[in-house]
Phi, psi and omega in degrees: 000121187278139198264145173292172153274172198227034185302146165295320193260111159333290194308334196256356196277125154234023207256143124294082182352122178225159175246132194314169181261016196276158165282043180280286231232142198313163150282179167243097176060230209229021167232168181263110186291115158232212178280121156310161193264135192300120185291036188283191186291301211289331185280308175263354170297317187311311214292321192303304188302337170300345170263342160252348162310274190301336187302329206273321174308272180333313157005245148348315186280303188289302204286281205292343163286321173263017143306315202269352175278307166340277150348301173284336162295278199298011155274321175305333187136180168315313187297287159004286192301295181306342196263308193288345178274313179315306165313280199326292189336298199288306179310302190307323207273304175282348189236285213298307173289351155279315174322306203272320184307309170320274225279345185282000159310348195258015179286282200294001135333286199274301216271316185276342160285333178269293210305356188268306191115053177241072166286347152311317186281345143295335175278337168323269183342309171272010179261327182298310184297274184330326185303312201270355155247009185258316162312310188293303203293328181265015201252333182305289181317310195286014188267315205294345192265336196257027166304314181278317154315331191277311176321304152337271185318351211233015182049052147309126136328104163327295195310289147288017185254334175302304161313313181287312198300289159285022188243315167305348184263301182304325190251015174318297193309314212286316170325303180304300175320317201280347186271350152254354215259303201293330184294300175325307196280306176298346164314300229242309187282332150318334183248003195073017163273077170262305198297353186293325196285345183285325202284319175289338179296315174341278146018277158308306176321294172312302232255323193244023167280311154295328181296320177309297211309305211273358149268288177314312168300293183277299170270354175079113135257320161093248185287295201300359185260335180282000164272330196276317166307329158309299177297321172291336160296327199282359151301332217246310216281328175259326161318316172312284201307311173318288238275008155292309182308291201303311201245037153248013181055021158293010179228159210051274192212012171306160179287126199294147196284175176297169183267147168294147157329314229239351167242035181269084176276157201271106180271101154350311213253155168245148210286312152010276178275001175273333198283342179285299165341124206283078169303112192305153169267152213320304181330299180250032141272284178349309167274310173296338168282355197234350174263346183257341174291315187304308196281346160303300181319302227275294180314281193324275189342298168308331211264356180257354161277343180279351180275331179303314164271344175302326171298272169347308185278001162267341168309344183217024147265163167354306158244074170315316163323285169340267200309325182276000181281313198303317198275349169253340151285341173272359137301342212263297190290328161309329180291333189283323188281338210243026161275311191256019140301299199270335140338286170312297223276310169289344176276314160337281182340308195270338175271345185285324184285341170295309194298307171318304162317326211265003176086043212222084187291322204270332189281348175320301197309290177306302180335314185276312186293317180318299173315307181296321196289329179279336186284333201293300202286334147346298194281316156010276183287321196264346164280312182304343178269340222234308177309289165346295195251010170318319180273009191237318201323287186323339230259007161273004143270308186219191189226022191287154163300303187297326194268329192281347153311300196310280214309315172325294171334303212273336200328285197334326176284321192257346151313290143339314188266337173290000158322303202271284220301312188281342186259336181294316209297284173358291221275355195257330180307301211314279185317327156290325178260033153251026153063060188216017196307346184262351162284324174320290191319321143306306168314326197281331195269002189287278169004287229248298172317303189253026177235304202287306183299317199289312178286337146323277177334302180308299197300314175284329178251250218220113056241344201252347132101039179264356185092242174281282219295354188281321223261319187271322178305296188310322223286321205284315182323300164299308162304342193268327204245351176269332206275338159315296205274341163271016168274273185012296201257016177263298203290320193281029174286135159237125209270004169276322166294343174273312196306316178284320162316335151282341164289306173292328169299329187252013156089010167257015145303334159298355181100325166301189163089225199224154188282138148335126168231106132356133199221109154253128165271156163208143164315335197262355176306151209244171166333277187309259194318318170332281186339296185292348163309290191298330161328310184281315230263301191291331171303328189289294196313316172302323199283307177306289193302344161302286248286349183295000000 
Protein backbone atom coordinates (compact mmCIF):
# COMPACT_ATOMS: atom_id res chain seq x y z
CA UNK A 1 0.00 0.00 0.00
CA UNK A 2 1.57 3.22 -1.21
CA UNK A 3 1.90 5.84 1.66
CA UNK A 4 1.06 9.92 1.94
CA UNK A 5 3.73 12.13 2.83
CA UNK A 6 4.12 12.84 6.24
CA UNK A 7 6.13 16.20 6.21
CA UNK A 8 5.93 18.04 9.56
CA UNK A 9 6.58 21.55 7.38
CA UNK A 10 4.05 22.11 4.63
CA UNK A 11 6.50 24.66 3.19
CA UNK A 12 9.07 22.14 2.68
CA UNK A 13 7.04 19.06 1.43
CA UNK A 14 8.07 18.08 -1.82
CA UNK A 15 6.97 14.32 -2.18
CA UNK A 16 4.29 13.25 -4.32
CA UNK A 17 1.92 10.15 -4.27
CA UNK A 18 3.26 7.90 -7.40
CA UNK A 19 2.06 4.84 -8.27
CA UNK A 20 4.51 2.14 -8.31
CA UNK A 21 6.25 1.06 -11.51
CA UNK A 22 5.77 -2.38 -11.19
CA UNK A 23 3.70 -4.32 -14.45
CA UNK A 24 0.96 -5.74 -11.84
CA UNK A 25 -0.93 -2.74 -12.97
CA UNK A 26 -2.60 -1.82 -15.71
CA UNK A 27 -2.26 1.69 -17.41
CA UNK A 28 -5.26 4.22 -17.60
CA UNK A 29 -6.66 4.57 -20.70
CA UNK A 30 -5.07 7.15 -22.55
CA UNK A 31 -4.42 9.89 -19.76
CA UNK A 32 -2.57 11.05 -17.11
CA UNK A 33 -4.29 10.68 -14.00
CA UNK A 34 -3.95 13.39 -11.75
CA UNK A 35 -5.40 15.01 -8.52
CA UNK A 36 -8.61 17.16 -8.83
CA UNK A 37 -8.57 20.62 -8.40
CA UNK A 38 -10.40 21.92 -5.23
CA UNK A 39 -14.04 22.65 -5.78
CA UNK A 40 -14.59 26.23 -4.61
CA UNK A 41 -16.78 28.58 -6.25
CA UNK A 42 -14.29 30.78 -7.52
CA UNK A 43 -12.25 27.63 -9.01
CA UNK A 44 -15.51 26.68 -11.26
CA UNK A 45 -17.04 30.16 -11.94
CA UNK A 46 -12.97 30.20 -13.74
CA UNK A 47 -13.30 26.72 -15.36
CA UNK A 48 -17.09 27.80 -16.50
CA UNK A 49 -15.97 30.93 -18.02
CA UNK A 50 -13.11 29.59 -19.62
CA UNK A 51 -15.65 27.70 -21.80
CA UNK A 52 -17.51 30.28 -22.56
CA UNK A 53 -15.31 32.82 -23.41
CA UNK A 54 -14.46 31.35 -26.95
CA UNK A 55 -17.81 29.57 -27.69
CA UNK A 56 -19.49 33.84 -26.97
CA UNK A 57 -16.66 34.46 -29.38
CA UNK A 58 -17.35 31.96 -32.33
CA UNK A 59 -20.70 33.25 -31.12
CA UNK A 60 -20.47 36.39 -32.04
CA UNK A 61 -18.37 35.69 -35.41
CA UNK A 62 -21.34 33.51 -36.91
CA UNK A 63 -24.01 36.51 -36.02
CA UNK A 64 -22.01 39.10 -38.21
CA UNK A 65 -21.41 36.33 -41.08
CA UNK A 66 -25.14 36.50 -41.00
CA UNK A 67 -25.30 40.36 -40.83
CA UNK A 68 -23.00 40.09 -44.01
CA UNK A 69 -25.41 37.51 -45.94
CA UNK A 70 -27.99 40.13 -45.16
CA UNK A 71 -26.13 43.00 -46.51
CA UNK A 72 -25.39 41.30 -49.40
CA UNK A 73 -29.64 40.25 -50.16
CA UNK A 74 -30.70 43.81 -49.11
CA UNK A 75 -28.15 45.28 -52.21
CA UNK A 76 -29.64 42.90 -54.51
CA UNK A 77 -33.36 44.80 -54.14
CA UNK A 78 -36.36 44.04 -52.22
CA UNK A 79 -37.59 40.58 -54.01
CA UNK A 80 -34.14 39.31 -53.04
CA UNK A 81 -34.33 40.70 -49.28
CA UNK A 82 -37.84 38.88 -49.07
CA UNK A 83 -37.55 35.72 -51.08
CA UNK A 84 -33.94 35.11 -49.09
CA UNK A 85 -35.61 36.35 -45.27
CA UNK A 86 -38.31 33.36 -46.11
CA UNK A 87 -36.04 31.06 -47.04
CA UNK A 88 -33.80 31.45 -43.84
CA UNK A 89 -37.46 31.41 -42.00
CA UNK A 90 -38.55 28.26 -43.60
CA UNK A 91 -35.23 26.63 -43.56
CA UNK A 92 -34.66 27.46 -39.33
CA UNK A 93 -37.94 26.21 -38.88
CA UNK A 94 -37.97 22.77 -40.96
CA UNK A 95 -33.78 21.94 -41.00
CA UNK A 96 -31.72 23.88 -39.18
CA UNK A 97 -33.38 23.93 -36.10
CA UNK A 98 -34.13 19.92 -36.11
CA UNK A 99 -30.42 19.65 -36.92
CA UNK A 100 -29.01 21.52 -34.23
CA UNK A 101 -31.87 19.90 -31.60
CA UNK A 102 -30.78 16.51 -32.75
CA UNK A 103 -27.14 16.42 -32.37
CA UNK A 104 -27.43 18.17 -29.21
CA UNK A 105 -28.22 14.51 -27.76
CA UNK A 106 -24.70 13.53 -28.13
CA UNK A 107 -23.52 16.30 -25.33
CA UNK A 108 -24.11 14.18 -22.08
CA UNK A 109 -23.07 11.48 -24.26
CA UNK A 110 -19.55 13.03 -25.17
CA UNK A 111 -19.34 15.32 -21.51
CA UNK A 112 -19.80 12.14 -19.13
CA UNK A 113 -17.69 9.91 -21.31
CA UNK A 114 -14.46 11.98 -21.57
CA UNK A 115 -15.03 13.06 -17.66
CA UNK A 116 -15.08 8.42 -17.14
CA UNK A 117 -12.02 8.56 -19.69
CA UNK A 118 -14.15 6.30 -22.18
CA UNK A 119 -12.74 8.20 -25.58
CA UNK A 120 -13.76 5.43 -27.26
CA UNK A 121 -17.20 6.01 -26.52
CA UNK A 122 -16.54 9.51 -27.85
CA UNK A 123 -15.45 8.78 -30.96
CA UNK A 124 -18.67 6.10 -30.89
CA UNK A 125 -20.76 9.02 -30.53
CA UNK A 126 -19.68 11.49 -33.11
CA UNK A 127 -19.83 8.78 -35.91
CA UNK A 128 -23.57 7.67 -34.55
CA UNK A 129 -24.64 11.23 -34.41
CA UNK A 130 -23.19 12.19 -37.69
CA UNK A 131 -25.13 9.10 -39.07
CA UNK A 132 -28.10 9.91 -37.45
CA UNK A 133 -28.18 13.33 -38.86
CA UNK A 134 -27.48 12.67 -42.36
CA UNK A 135 -30.72 10.07 -41.87
CA UNK A 136 -32.27 12.97 -40.85
CA UNK A 137 -31.33 15.51 -43.84
CA UNK A 138 -33.22 13.54 -45.92
CA UNK A 139 -36.82 14.06 -45.47
CA UNK A 140 -35.52 17.80 -44.70
CA UNK A 141 -34.27 17.73 -48.21
CA UNK A 142 -37.30 16.70 -49.91
CA UNK A 143 -39.58 18.99 -47.96
CA UNK A 144 -36.82 21.89 -49.10
CA UNK A 145 -37.39 20.65 -52.75
CA UNK A 146 -41.32 20.49 -52.54
CA UNK A 147 -40.86 23.80 -51.20
CA UNK A 148 -41.98 26.50 -53.47
CA UNK A 149 -45.74 24.44 -53.69
CA UNK A 150 -45.92 24.51 -50.07
CA UNK A 151 -45.38 28.29 -50.18
CA UNK A 152 -47.67 28.68 -53.15
CA UNK A 153 -50.64 26.83 -51.29
CA UNK A 154 -50.36 28.41 -48.34
CA UNK A 155 -50.76 31.92 -50.39
CA UNK A 156 -47.11 33.27 -50.62
CA UNK A 157 -46.70 36.34 -53.17
CA UNK A 158 -45.43 33.83 -56.55
CA UNK A 159 -43.03 35.72 -56.73
CA UNK A 160 -41.33 35.78 -53.32
CA UNK A 161 -41.90 32.17 -53.27
CA UNK A 162 -39.67 31.82 -56.32
CA UNK A 163 -37.21 33.76 -54.74
CA UNK A 164 -37.37 31.51 -51.52
CA UNK A 165 -37.23 28.94 -53.65
CA UNK A 166 -34.02 29.47 -55.39
CA UNK A 167 -32.42 30.38 -52.26
CA UNK A 168 -33.50 26.99 -50.54
CA UNK A 169 -31.89 24.94 -53.49
CA UNK A 170 -28.60 26.75 -53.15
CA UNK A 171 -28.57 25.97 -49.68
CA UNK A 172 -28.89 22.16 -49.71
CA UNK A 173 -25.23 21.66 -50.10
CA UNK A 174 -25.21 23.61 -46.52
CA UNK A 175 -27.85 20.77 -45.09
CA UNK A 176 -24.99 18.48 -45.45
CA UNK A 177 -22.26 20.50 -43.98
CA UNK A 178 -24.30 21.01 -41.12
CA UNK A 179 -24.75 17.43 -40.41
CA UNK A 180 -20.85 17.39 -39.54
CA UNK A 181 -20.27 20.66 -38.37
CA UNK A 182 -22.52 20.50 -35.48
CA UNK A 183 -21.34 16.89 -34.15
CA UNK A 184 -17.48 18.03 -34.85
CA UNK A 185 -18.40 21.17 -32.30
CA UNK A 186 -19.43 19.00 -29.39
CA UNK A 187 -16.88 16.96 -29.99
CA UNK A 188 -14.27 19.12 -29.80
CA UNK A 189 -16.37 21.07 -26.55
CA UNK A 190 -16.40 17.64 -24.66
CA UNK A 191 -12.89 17.64 -24.15
CA UNK A 192 -12.67 21.62 -23.26
CA UNK A 193 -11.49 22.26 -26.81
CA UNK A 194 -13.09 25.54 -27.24
CA UNK A 195 -10.62 28.27 -28.42
CA UNK A 196 -10.40 26.24 -31.77
CA UNK A 197 -14.07 27.21 -32.61
CA UNK A 198 -13.29 31.12 -32.19
CA UNK A 199 -10.28 30.76 -34.45
CA UNK A 200 -12.14 28.93 -37.21
CA UNK A 201 -15.29 30.98 -37.14
CA UNK A 202 -12.61 34.07 -37.32
CA UNK A 203 -11.31 32.27 -40.34
CA UNK A 204 -14.17 31.55 -42.09
CA UNK A 205 -15.58 35.30 -41.31
CA UNK A 206 -12.67 36.54 -43.29
CA UNK A 207 -12.91 33.95 -46.01
CA UNK A 208 -16.87 35.13 -46.93
CA UNK A 209 -16.90 38.59 -47.76
CA UNK A 210 -14.71 37.61 -50.59
CA UNK A 211 -16.65 34.44 -51.56
CA UNK A 212 -19.82 36.53 -51.65
CA UNK A 213 -18.27 39.19 -53.64
CA UNK A 214 -17.19 36.98 -55.93
CA UNK A 215 -20.44 34.98 -56.57
CA UNK A 216 -22.90 37.67 -56.28
CA UNK A 217 -20.60 39.97 -57.80
CA UNK A 218 -18.05 38.95 -60.05
CA UNK A 219 -20.19 35.70 -61.57
CA UNK A 220 -23.70 37.32 -60.74
CA UNK A 221 -25.57 34.80 -58.97
CA UNK A 222 -27.37 37.08 -57.26
CA UNK A 223 -29.56 35.33 -54.62
CA UNK A 224 -28.15 31.94 -55.34
CA UNK A 225 -24.85 33.24 -54.81
CA UNK A 226 -25.54 34.58 -51.44
CA UNK A 227 -26.84 30.99 -50.35
CA UNK A 228 -23.87 29.31 -51.97
CA UNK A 229 -21.79 31.29 -49.97
CA UNK A 230 -23.13 30.55 -46.52
CA UNK A 231 -22.88 27.16 -47.34
CA UNK A 232 -19.20 27.44 -48.25
CA UNK A 233 -18.22 29.36 -45.25
CA UNK A 234 -19.81 26.87 -42.97
CA UNK A 235 -17.60 24.36 -45.32
CA UNK A 236 -14.38 26.41 -44.63
CA UNK A 237 -15.51 26.59 -40.85
CA UNK A 238 -15.64 22.88 -40.71
CA UNK A 239 -12.71 21.65 -42.81
CA UNK A 240 -10.74 24.03 -40.08
CA UNK A 241 -12.36 22.18 -37.03
CA UNK A 242 -11.16 18.02 -38.81
CA UNK A 243 -7.79 19.35 -39.96
CA UNK A 244 -7.58 20.57 -36.13
CA UNK A 245 -8.96 17.62 -34.62
CA UNK A 246 -6.95 15.26 -37.25
CA UNK A 247 -3.14 16.68 -36.82
CA UNK A 248 -3.79 17.59 -32.22
CA UNK A 249 -4.36 13.46 -32.88
CA UNK A 250 -8.03 13.51 -31.57
CA UNK A 251 -9.31 11.22 -34.06
CA UNK A 252 -8.89 7.66 -34.22
CA UNK A 253 -6.91 5.96 -31.43
CA UNK A 254 -3.93 9.09 -31.03
CA UNK A 255 -3.51 10.25 -27.37
CA UNK A 256 -6.45 12.77 -26.03
CA UNK A 257 -4.69 16.11 -25.74
CA UNK A 258 -4.16 17.38 -22.02
CA UNK A 259 -6.93 18.89 -19.60
CA UNK A 260 -7.50 22.43 -18.17
CA UNK A 261 -6.64 22.20 -14.31
CA UNK A 262 -10.32 22.14 -13.49
CA UNK A 263 -11.15 19.09 -16.04
CA UNK A 264 -8.29 16.83 -15.10
CA UNK A 265 -9.62 14.22 -13.53
CA UNK A 266 -8.96 10.74 -11.51
CA UNK A 267 -9.61 8.22 -14.18
CA UNK A 268 -11.00 5.12 -12.64
CA UNK A 269 -11.49 2.54 -15.20
CA UNK A 270 -8.31 0.75 -16.51
CA UNK A 271 -7.87 -0.34 -19.87
CA UNK A 272 -7.97 -4.14 -18.62
CA UNK A 273 -10.92 -3.89 -16.83
CA UNK A 274 -12.38 -1.92 -19.72
CA UNK A 275 -11.92 -4.97 -21.87
CA UNK A 276 -13.03 -7.64 -19.04
CA UNK A 277 -16.42 -5.39 -18.60
CA UNK A 278 -19.77 -6.29 -20.15
CA UNK A 279 -20.32 -3.82 -22.61
CA UNK A 280 -23.98 -2.88 -23.75
CA UNK A 281 -24.69 -3.81 -26.68
CA UNK A 282 -24.60 -1.89 -29.86
CA UNK A 283 -28.56 -1.86 -30.38
CA UNK A 284 -28.96 -0.16 -26.93
CA UNK A 285 -26.08 2.51 -27.26
CA UNK A 286 -28.21 3.41 -30.50
CA UNK A 287 -31.17 3.64 -28.89
CA UNK A 288 -30.26 5.60 -25.65
CA UNK A 289 -28.49 8.15 -28.38
CA UNK A 290 -31.49 8.49 -30.74
CA UNK A 291 -33.58 8.66 -27.44
CA UNK A 292 -31.59 11.81 -26.01
CA UNK A 293 -31.51 13.14 -29.81
CA UNK A 294 -34.95 13.25 -29.96
CA UNK A 295 -35.88 14.42 -26.55
CA UNK A 296 -32.95 17.24 -27.36
CA UNK A 297 -34.55 17.88 -30.69
CA UNK A 298 -38.36 18.04 -29.07
CA UNK A 299 -36.65 20.75 -25.99
CA UNK A 300 -34.95 23.16 -29.14
CA UNK A 301 -37.65 22.97 -31.39
CA UNK A 302 -40.05 23.74 -29.17
CA UNK A 303 -39.00 26.56 -27.72
CA UNK A 304 -37.36 28.20 -31.18
CA UNK A 305 -40.84 27.53 -33.03
CA UNK A 306 -42.86 29.78 -30.50
CA UNK A 307 -40.61 32.80 -31.74
CA UNK A 308 -41.35 31.70 -35.32
CA UNK A 309 -45.45 31.86 -34.46
CA UNK A 310 -44.98 35.23 -32.67
CA UNK A 311 -43.89 36.59 -35.91
CA UNK A 312 -47.29 34.99 -37.66
CA UNK A 313 -49.22 36.47 -34.98
CA UNK A 314 -47.88 40.19 -35.95
CA UNK A 315 -49.13 39.46 -38.88
CA UNK A 316 -52.71 40.24 -37.50
CA UNK A 317 -52.31 43.06 -35.26
CA UNK A 318 -53.33 46.44 -35.91
CA UNK A 319 -50.60 47.43 -38.11
CA UNK A 320 -49.15 44.63 -39.50
CA UNK A 321 -46.33 45.71 -41.27
CA UNK A 322 -45.11 47.89 -38.44
CA UNK A 323 -45.28 44.87 -36.28
CA UNK A 324 -43.72 42.00 -37.93
CA UNK A 325 -40.74 44.52 -38.97
CA UNK A 326 -40.83 45.62 -35.23
CA UNK A 327 -40.39 41.68 -34.22
CA UNK A 328 -37.94 41.06 -36.45
CA UNK A 329 -35.27 43.75 -35.45
CA UNK A 330 -36.06 42.70 -31.86
CA UNK A 331 -35.60 39.09 -32.86
CA UNK A 332 -32.10 39.97 -34.42
CA UNK A 333 -31.39 41.51 -30.53
CA UNK A 334 -32.64 38.69 -28.84
CA UNK A 335 -30.54 36.19 -30.93
CA UNK A 336 -27.60 38.72 -30.27
CA UNK A 337 -27.93 38.61 -26.27
CA UNK A 338 -28.79 34.89 -26.43
CA UNK A 339 -25.39 34.02 -27.54
CA UNK A 340 -23.93 34.51 -24.36
CA UNK A 341 -27.16 32.30 -22.44
CA UNK A 342 -26.29 29.72 -24.64
CA UNK A 343 -22.72 30.04 -24.20
CA UNK A 344 -23.19 29.40 -20.60
CA UNK A 345 -25.57 27.13 -20.77
CA UNK A 346 -22.73 24.77 -22.97
CA UNK A 347 -20.10 25.04 -20.89
CA UNK A 348 -22.43 24.10 -17.85
CA UNK A 349 -23.49 21.29 -19.89
CA UNK A 350 -19.93 19.98 -20.55
CA UNK A 351 -18.96 20.62 -17.05
CA UNK A 352 -21.82 18.76 -15.09
CA UNK A 353 -20.84 15.47 -17.59
CA UNK A 354 -17.14 15.51 -16.73
CA UNK A 355 -18.19 15.46 -13.20
CA UNK A 356 -21.03 12.89 -13.44
CA UNK A 357 -18.42 10.87 -15.72
CA UNK A 358 -15.44 11.37 -13.62
CA UNK A 359 -18.39 10.06 -10.46
CA UNK A 360 -17.94 13.46 -8.49
CA UNK A 361 -21.84 14.23 -7.51
CA UNK A 362 -21.28 17.02 -5.12
CA UNK A 363 -18.72 18.78 -7.56
CA UNK A 364 -22.17 18.27 -10.12
CA UNK A 365 -24.06 19.92 -7.58
CA UNK A 366 -21.70 23.04 -7.36
CA UNK A 367 -21.13 23.02 -10.87
CA UNK A 368 -24.99 23.51 -11.42
CA UNK A 369 -25.62 26.33 -8.35
CA UNK A 370 -22.73 28.16 -10.22
CA UNK A 371 -24.30 27.65 -13.21
CA UNK A 372 -27.74 29.11 -12.48
CA UNK A 373 -25.76 32.52 -10.51
CA UNK A 374 -23.79 33.54 -13.65
CA UNK A 375 -27.00 32.94 -15.72
CA UNK A 376 -29.02 35.23 -12.71
CA UNK A 377 -26.38 37.65 -13.12
CA UNK A 378 -26.20 37.15 -17.12
CA UNK A 379 -29.63 38.16 -17.12
CA UNK A 380 -28.72 41.45 -15.02
CA UNK A 381 -26.55 42.56 -17.67
CA UNK A 382 -28.64 41.82 -20.32
CA UNK A 383 -31.78 43.69 -18.88
CA UNK A 384 -30.14 46.51 -17.96
CA UNK A 385 -28.81 46.58 -21.67
CA UNK A 386 -31.68 46.35 -23.27
CA UNK A 387 -33.77 48.86 -21.02
CA UNK A 388 -30.51 51.38 -21.99
CA UNK A 389 -30.57 51.37 -25.33
CA UNK A 390 -34.29 51.26 -26.15
CA UNK A 391 -34.55 54.81 -27.44
CA UNK A 392 -31.25 54.36 -29.78
CA UNK A 393 -31.43 50.52 -30.93
CA UNK A 394 -33.78 49.95 -33.50
CA UNK A 395 -32.81 53.10 -35.36
CA UNK A 396 -29.51 50.86 -36.76
CA UNK A 397 -31.99 48.77 -38.59
CA UNK A 398 -34.59 51.56 -39.93
CA UNK A 399 -35.53 55.01 -39.42
CA UNK A 400 -39.54 54.40 -39.75
CA UNK A 401 -41.45 56.16 -36.67
CA UNK A 402 -44.04 53.33 -36.32
CA UNK A 403 -41.44 50.29 -35.81
CA UNK A 404 -39.00 52.55 -33.88
CA UNK A 405 -42.42 53.30 -31.22
CA UNK A 406 -43.30 49.41 -31.66
CA UNK A 407 -39.66 48.51 -31.11
CA UNK A 408 -39.17 51.18 -27.73
CA UNK A 409 -42.04 49.75 -26.29
CA UNK A 410 -41.34 46.09 -26.62
CA UNK A 411 -37.10 46.53 -25.45
CA UNK A 412 -38.13 47.12 -21.86
CA UNK A 413 -40.29 43.48 -22.16
CA UNK A 414 -37.59 41.76 -23.51
CA UNK A 415 -34.96 42.92 -20.87
CA UNK A 416 -37.53 41.62 -18.64
CA UNK A 417 -37.65 38.48 -20.01
CA UNK A 418 -34.16 37.81 -20.50
CA UNK A 419 -34.16 37.70 -16.47
CA UNK A 420 -36.21 34.12 -16.62
CA UNK A 421 -34.03 33.34 -20.24
CA UNK A 422 -30.47 33.26 -19.04
CA UNK A 423 -30.64 31.38 -15.86
CA UNK A 424 -33.29 28.79 -17.52
CA UNK A 425 -31.01 28.79 -20.65
CA UNK A 426 -28.07 27.64 -17.38
CA UNK A 427 -30.64 25.51 -16.10
CA UNK A 428 -31.31 23.74 -19.26
CA UNK A 429 -26.74 22.87 -19.84
CA UNK A 430 -27.33 21.64 -16.29
CA UNK A 431 -30.19 19.06 -17.70
CA UNK A 432 -28.35 18.41 -20.54
CA UNK A 433 -25.44 17.29 -19.39
CA UNK A 434 -26.99 15.26 -16.88
CA UNK A 435 -28.91 13.20 -19.70
CA UNK A 436 -32.18 14.74 -18.60
CA UNK A 437 -33.06 16.58 -22.36
CA UNK A 438 -36.82 15.39 -21.69
CA UNK A 439 -37.30 17.15 -18.85
CA UNK A 440 -36.44 20.35 -20.36
CA UNK A 441 -38.80 19.52 -22.85
CA UNK A 442 -41.55 19.36 -20.64
CA UNK A 443 -40.70 22.71 -18.94
CA UNK A 444 -40.42 24.25 -22.36
CA UNK A 445 -44.01 23.08 -23.53
CA UNK A 446 -45.31 23.78 -19.85
CA UNK A 447 -43.49 27.35 -20.14
CA UNK A 448 -44.12 28.80 -23.89
CA UNK A 449 -47.54 26.49 -24.79
CA UNK A 450 -49.73 26.77 -21.60
CA UNK A 451 -48.45 29.66 -19.84
CA UNK A 452 -46.64 31.95 -22.53
CA UNK A 453 -49.12 31.72 -25.84
CA UNK A 454 -52.42 32.02 -23.92
CA UNK A 455 -51.29 34.82 -22.15
CA UNK A 456 -49.81 36.52 -25.34
CA UNK A 457 -53.30 36.07 -26.95
CA UNK A 458 -54.92 37.49 -23.98
CA UNK A 459 -52.65 40.41 -23.49
CA UNK A 460 -52.51 41.22 -27.36
CA UNK A 461 -56.24 40.49 -28.69
CA UNK A 462 -58.43 40.11 -26.12
CA UNK A 463 -59.21 41.18 -23.23
CA UNK A 464 -57.27 43.75 -22.40
CA UNK A 465 -56.14 44.81 -26.78
CA UNK A 466 -51.98 46.22 -26.10
CA UNK A 467 -51.03 44.73 -29.27
CA UNK A 468 -47.14 44.51 -29.98
CA UNK A 469 -46.56 44.96 -26.28
CA UNK A 470 -49.69 42.35 -25.19
CA UNK A 471 -47.22 39.92 -27.61
CA UNK A 472 -43.62 40.55 -25.63
CA UNK A 473 -45.98 40.31 -21.98
CA UNK A 474 -46.50 36.44 -23.36
CA UNK A 475 -42.95 36.25 -23.97
CA UNK A 476 -42.10 37.85 -20.33
CA UNK A 477 -44.47 35.39 -19.05
CA UNK A 478 -43.09 32.53 -20.44
CA UNK A 479 -39.41 32.96 -19.84
CA UNK A 480 -40.57 33.89 -16.06
CA UNK A 481 -42.19 30.88 -15.65
CA UNK A 482 -39.74 28.38 -17.67
CA UNK A 483 -36.88 29.82 -15.62
CA UNK A 484 -39.10 28.92 -12.53
CA UNK A 485 -39.91 25.34 -12.77
CA UNK A 486 -35.81 24.85 -14.36
CA UNK A 487 -34.45 26.29 -11.05
CA UNK A 488 -37.12 23.83 -9.44
CA UNK A 489 -35.68 20.78 -11.22
CA UNK A 490 -32.21 21.74 -11.03
CA UNK A 491 -31.99 22.59 -7.26
CA UNK A 492 -34.41 19.44 -6.48
CA UNK A 493 -31.84 17.28 -8.30
CA UNK A 494 -30.01 13.96 -7.15
CA UNK A 495 -26.73 13.97 -8.19
CA UNK A 496 -25.97 10.70 -6.45
CA UNK A 497 -28.53 9.27 -8.74
CA UNK A 498 -27.31 11.07 -12.04
CA UNK A 499 -23.85 9.72 -11.23
CA UNK A 500 -24.91 6.42 -11.49
CA UNK A 501 -26.76 7.06 -14.31
CA UNK A 502 -23.84 7.98 -15.54
CA UNK A 503 -22.10 5.33 -15.11
CA UNK A 504 -24.68 3.25 -16.86
CA UNK A 505 -24.63 5.74 -19.82
CA UNK A 506 -20.88 5.60 -20.39
CA UNK A 507 -20.91 1.59 -20.31
CA UNK A 508 -19.80 1.65 -16.15
CA UNK A 509 -22.28 -0.05 -14.92
CA UNK A 510 -20.84 -3.64 -15.05
CA UNK A 511 -19.00 -2.98 -12.04
CA UNK A 512 -15.49 -2.39 -13.41
CA UNK A 513 -14.58 1.85 -13.29
CA UNK A 514 -14.87 3.49 -10.03
CA UNK A 515 -17.44 3.86 -7.10
CA UNK A 516 -19.35 7.36 -6.90
CA UNK A 517 -18.09 9.39 -4.39
CA UNK A 518 -19.37 12.38 -2.76
CA UNK A 519 -15.97 15.33 -2.57
CA UNK A 520 -16.52 18.52 0.05
CA UNK A 521 -13.91 20.99 -0.62
CA UNK A 522 -13.00 23.68 1.65
CA UNK A 523 -10.44 26.35 0.97
CA UNK A 524 -9.26 25.99 4.25
CA UNK A 525 -8.15 22.42 3.88
CA UNK A 526 -4.61 22.19 5.51
CA UNK A 527 -1.63 19.87 4.49
CA UNK A 528 -2.41 16.91 6.59
CA UNK A 529 -6.04 16.28 5.06
CA UNK A 530 -4.44 17.13 1.51
CA UNK A 531 -2.16 14.17 2.28
CA UNK A 532 -5.05 11.71 3.50
CA UNK A 533 -6.70 12.68 0.33
CA UNK A 534 -4.18 11.87 -2.09
CA UNK A 535 -3.75 8.75 0.26
CA UNK A 536 -7.84 7.51 -0.78
CA UNK A 537 -7.03 8.52 -4.51
CA UNK A 538 -4.13 6.07 -4.37
CA UNK A 539 -5.91 3.38 -2.36
CA UNK A 540 -9.02 3.58 -5.02
CA UNK A 541 -6.56 3.33 -8.26
CA UNK A 542 -4.78 0.18 -6.26
CA UNK A 543 -8.31 -1.29 -5.44
CA UNK A 544 -9.55 -0.53 -9.55
CA UNK A 545 -6.36 -2.59 -10.19
CA UNK A 546 -6.94 -5.89 -8.18
CA UNK A 547 -9.75 -6.11 -9.52
CA UNK A 548 -8.40 -6.93 -12.93
Amino acid sequence: MATACRCPEPAQCHHRPLLPASGGYPKLLEYHPRPAPPGSVLAEVAAILCLTGPMVGAGILFYMRSLVSMVFLGRLGQLPLAGGSLALGFANITGYSVLSGLAGGMDPVCGQAFGAGRTDLLRAALRRTTLLLLAASLPIGMLWLAMHRVLVSTGQDPDIAAAAYAYILCCLPDLAVQCFLHPIRIYLRAQSVTLPLTYGAAAALLLHVPINHVLVNVLGLGIRGVALGGAWTNLNFLLFLVAYAYFRGMCGGAAAPDLDDDTKMLKGACAAADEEAAAPPATEEWWSLVRLCVHSCMSVCLEWWWYEIMVLLCGVLIDPKAAVAAMGVLIQTTSLIYIFPHSLGCAVSTRVGHELGAGRPDRARLVARVGLGLGAALGLVACAFAVSVRGVWARMFTADDAILGLAAAALPLLGLAELGNCPQTAGCGVLRGSARPEKAARINVSAFYGVGMPVALALAFWPLGLDFRGMWGGMLAAQLVCAALMLRAVLGTDWTEQAKRARQLTGGGGGSGFDVVGIVDDDKTNHAEAAKAAEVGNTLLFMVADCV
